[in-house]
C-alpha positions, -999 to +999 in steps of 0.1 A: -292+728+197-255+720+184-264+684+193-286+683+161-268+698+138-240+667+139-226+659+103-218+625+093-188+637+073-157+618+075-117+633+066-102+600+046-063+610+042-037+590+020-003+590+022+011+606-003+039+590-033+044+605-060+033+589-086+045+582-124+015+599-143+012+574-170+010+543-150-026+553-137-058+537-151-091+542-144-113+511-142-151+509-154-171+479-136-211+477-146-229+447-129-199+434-112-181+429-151-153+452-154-161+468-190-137+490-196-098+508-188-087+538-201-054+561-194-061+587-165-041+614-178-056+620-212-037+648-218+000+629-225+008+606-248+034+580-238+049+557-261+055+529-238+016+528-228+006+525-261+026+498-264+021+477-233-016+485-229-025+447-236+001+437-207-018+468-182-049+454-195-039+414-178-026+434-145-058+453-139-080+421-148-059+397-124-058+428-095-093+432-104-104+392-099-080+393-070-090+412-047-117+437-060-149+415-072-155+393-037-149+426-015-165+454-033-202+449-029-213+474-055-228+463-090-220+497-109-189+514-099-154+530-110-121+526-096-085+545-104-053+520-103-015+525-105+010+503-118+042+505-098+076+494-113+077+462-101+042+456-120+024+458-086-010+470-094-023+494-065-058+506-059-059+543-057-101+548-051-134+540-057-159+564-076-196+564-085-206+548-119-225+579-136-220+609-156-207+630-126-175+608-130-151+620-155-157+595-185-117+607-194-108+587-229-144+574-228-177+595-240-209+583-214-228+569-243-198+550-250-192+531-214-233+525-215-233+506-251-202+486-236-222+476-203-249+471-225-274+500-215-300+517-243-276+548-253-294+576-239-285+606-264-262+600-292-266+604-326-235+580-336-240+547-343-220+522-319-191+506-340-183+543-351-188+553-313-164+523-301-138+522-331-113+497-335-122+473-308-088+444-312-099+432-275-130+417-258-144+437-225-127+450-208-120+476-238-084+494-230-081+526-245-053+552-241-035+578-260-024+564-292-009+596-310+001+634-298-024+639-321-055+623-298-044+640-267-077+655-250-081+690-231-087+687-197-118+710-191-108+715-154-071+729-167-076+761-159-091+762-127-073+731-112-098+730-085-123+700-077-150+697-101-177+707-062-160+740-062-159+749-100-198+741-104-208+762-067-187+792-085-202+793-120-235+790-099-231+822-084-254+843-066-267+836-028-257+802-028-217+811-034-219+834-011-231+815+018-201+789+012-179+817+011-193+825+047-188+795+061-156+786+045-145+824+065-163+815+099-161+776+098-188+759+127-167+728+142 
């Protein structure tokens, strides 16, 4: 019976802008505190970042006491922000707080000593794990030097993070997504 086999999923689109890579942030919030801000595109270095991180920083704490603590009902969560021209701060999405989210300038271990959790599998001890902390939370952290640009792991495949695990799986399970992605059931 089709009837049963109903999906909840949902198609969100956005409008598309294009926007300036090194104006978007990603935002770490653990039990309602935002706790940390790093650079999103941790491959580049830009100069002008590095220098008005502290200023970012103030724009994302305002937007974030604004409009995002008394209508986001989640303790533990992630969110991505853009900083337009006009210093408009713009919410780009929402992500789960956990290891399945790209951590980008900041280890796991790292964001769970910030919000306070036991670290779960490090060997370093947390001022060498932190560094050079010059702020209270939230911690800011971007590219400081070409030199402490990180590899994107997903370079190479460019394709969403669901996809590049269900290929290296392999074996029956790829090839039954491969059969419905050829005979989709709508």
């Amino acid at each position: 019976n089709q009837e049963n086999n109903v999906s909840d999923c949902h198609l969100v689109l956005r409008k598309w802008c294009n926007l300036h890579a090194s104006m978007e942030f990603r935002c770490f919030v653990y039990n309602t505190n935002l706790v940390a801000i790093c650079q999103r595109n941790h491959t580049q270095h830009y100069k002008h970042v590095v220098r008005d991180r502290m200023l970012f920083r103030s724009q994302i704490m305002d937007f974030f006491d604004d409009y995002i603590t008394e209508n986001f009902r989640l303790e533990n969560y992630i969110f991505d922000v853009y900083i337009d021209k006009q210093e408009r701060v713009w919410l780009i999405d929402f992500n789960v707080w956990g290891r399945q989210t790209d951590g980008l300038l900041f280890e796991w271990d790292e964001l769970d000593q910030l919000a306070g959790l036991p670290i779960v599998e490090s060997g370093v001890s947390p001022p060498e794990m932190l560094g050079d902390l010059d702020n209270a939370h939230p911690v800011i952290r971007v590219v400081e030097t070409e030199n402490a640009i990180r590899h994107d792991p997903l370079a190479s495949y460019r394709a969403p993070t669901d996809a590049v695990d269900l290929a290296t799986v392999g074996g029956a399970e790829f090839e039954e997504f491969m059969k419905l992605c050829e005979n989709p059931k709508f």
